[in-house]
C-alpha positions as CSV (number, residue, x, y, z in Angstrom):
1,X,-17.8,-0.2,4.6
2,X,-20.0,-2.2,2.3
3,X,-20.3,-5.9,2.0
4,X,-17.7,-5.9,-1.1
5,X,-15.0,-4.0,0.8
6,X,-12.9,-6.1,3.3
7,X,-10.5,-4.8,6.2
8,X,-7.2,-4.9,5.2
9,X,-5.2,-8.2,6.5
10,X,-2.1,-7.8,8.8
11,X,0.9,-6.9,6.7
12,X,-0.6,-6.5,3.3
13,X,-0.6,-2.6,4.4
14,X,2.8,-2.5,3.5
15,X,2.7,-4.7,-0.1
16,X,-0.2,-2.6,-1.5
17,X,1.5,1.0,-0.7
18,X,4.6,-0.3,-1.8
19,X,2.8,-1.1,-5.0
20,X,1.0,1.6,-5.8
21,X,3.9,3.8,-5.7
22,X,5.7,1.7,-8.3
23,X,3.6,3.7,-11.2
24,X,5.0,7.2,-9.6
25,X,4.9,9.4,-6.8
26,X,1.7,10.0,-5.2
27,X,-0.1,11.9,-2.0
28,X,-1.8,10.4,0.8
29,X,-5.4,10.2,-1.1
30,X,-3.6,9.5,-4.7
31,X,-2.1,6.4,-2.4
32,X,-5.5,5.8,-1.0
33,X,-7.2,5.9,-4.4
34,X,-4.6,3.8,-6.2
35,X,-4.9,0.8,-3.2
36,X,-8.8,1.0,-3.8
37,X,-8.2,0.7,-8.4
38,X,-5.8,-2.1,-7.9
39,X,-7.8,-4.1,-5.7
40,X,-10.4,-3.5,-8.2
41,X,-12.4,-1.8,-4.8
42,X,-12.0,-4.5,-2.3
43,X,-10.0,-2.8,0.1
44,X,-10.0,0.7,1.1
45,X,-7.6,2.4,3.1
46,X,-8.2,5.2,5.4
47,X,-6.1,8.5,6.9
48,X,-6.3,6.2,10.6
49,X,-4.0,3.5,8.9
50,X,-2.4,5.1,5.6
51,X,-0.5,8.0,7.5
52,X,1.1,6.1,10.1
53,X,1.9,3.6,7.6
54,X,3.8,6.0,5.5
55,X,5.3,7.6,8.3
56,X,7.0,4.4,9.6
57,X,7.7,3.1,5.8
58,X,9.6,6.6,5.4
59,X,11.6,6.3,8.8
60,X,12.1,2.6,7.3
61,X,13.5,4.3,4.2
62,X,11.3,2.6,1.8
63,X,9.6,5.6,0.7
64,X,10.7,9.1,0.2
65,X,8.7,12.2,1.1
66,X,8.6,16.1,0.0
67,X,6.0,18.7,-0.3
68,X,4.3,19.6,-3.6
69,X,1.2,21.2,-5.0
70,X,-1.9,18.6,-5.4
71,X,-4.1,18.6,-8.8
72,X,-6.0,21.4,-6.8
73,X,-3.0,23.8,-5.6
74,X,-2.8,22.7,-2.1
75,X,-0.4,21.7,-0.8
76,X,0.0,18.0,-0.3
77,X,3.1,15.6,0.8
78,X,4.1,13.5,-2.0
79,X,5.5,9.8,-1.3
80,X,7.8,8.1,-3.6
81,X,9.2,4.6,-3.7
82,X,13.5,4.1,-2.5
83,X,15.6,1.5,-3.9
84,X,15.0,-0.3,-0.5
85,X,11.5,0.4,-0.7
86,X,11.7,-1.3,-3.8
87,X,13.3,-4.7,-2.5
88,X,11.0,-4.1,0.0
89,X,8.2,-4.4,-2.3
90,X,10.1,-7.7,-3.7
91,X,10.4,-9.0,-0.1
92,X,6.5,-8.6,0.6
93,X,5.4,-10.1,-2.3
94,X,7.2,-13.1,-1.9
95,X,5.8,-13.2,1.5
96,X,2.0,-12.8,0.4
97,X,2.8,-15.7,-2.1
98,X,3.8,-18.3,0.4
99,X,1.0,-16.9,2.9
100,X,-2.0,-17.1,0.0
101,X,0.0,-20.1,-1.6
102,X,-0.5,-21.8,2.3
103,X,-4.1,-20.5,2.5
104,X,-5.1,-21.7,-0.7
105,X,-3.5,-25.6,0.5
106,X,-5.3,-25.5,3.9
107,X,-9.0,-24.4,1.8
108,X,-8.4,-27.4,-0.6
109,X,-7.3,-30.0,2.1
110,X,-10.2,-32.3,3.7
């Protein structure tokens, strides 16, 4: 991990997975990819965390799964976002807003 990338914080697994499948379906490394170009590189998610993540958020039924063809015809288990998955996504993100709202207060106070 280099110096600019940062472990992933408890429960922002969820939000940025949730996220990233809001622009369309997507495989495990298309997931992986998308987490790393929307956090312009600062986090990077890897197989240990993703795919036990997406397992759970599937049993959850936040995501759907199926199998498909990748870009280089393998075959590759696509994810895409639910309904609930989607108020899921609402539900996390107003979470991450009170938390960094209430990080943001305690780095400011004196």
């Amino acid at each position: 991990m280099s110096p600019e990338q940062t472990s992933l914080l408890q429960g922002t697994l969820d939000l940025l997975i949730l996220k990233s499948l809001v622009s369309g379906e997507m495989h495990g490394l298309g997931i992986s990819r998308r987490v790393q170009q929307i956090t312009g590189g600062t986090f990077v998610v890897k197989p240990g965390s993703l795919f036990p993540a997406l397992h759970r958020m599937d049993e959850e039924g936040w995501i759907s799964s199926f199998w498909g063809d990748s870009e280089n015809n393998r075959r590759a288990k696509y994810y895409r976002l639910t309904k609930a998955g989607t108020k899921q996504l609402e539900v996390e993100t107003r979470r991450w807003s009170r938390i960094s709202w209430a990080i943001a207060q305690a780095l400011e106070a004196s």
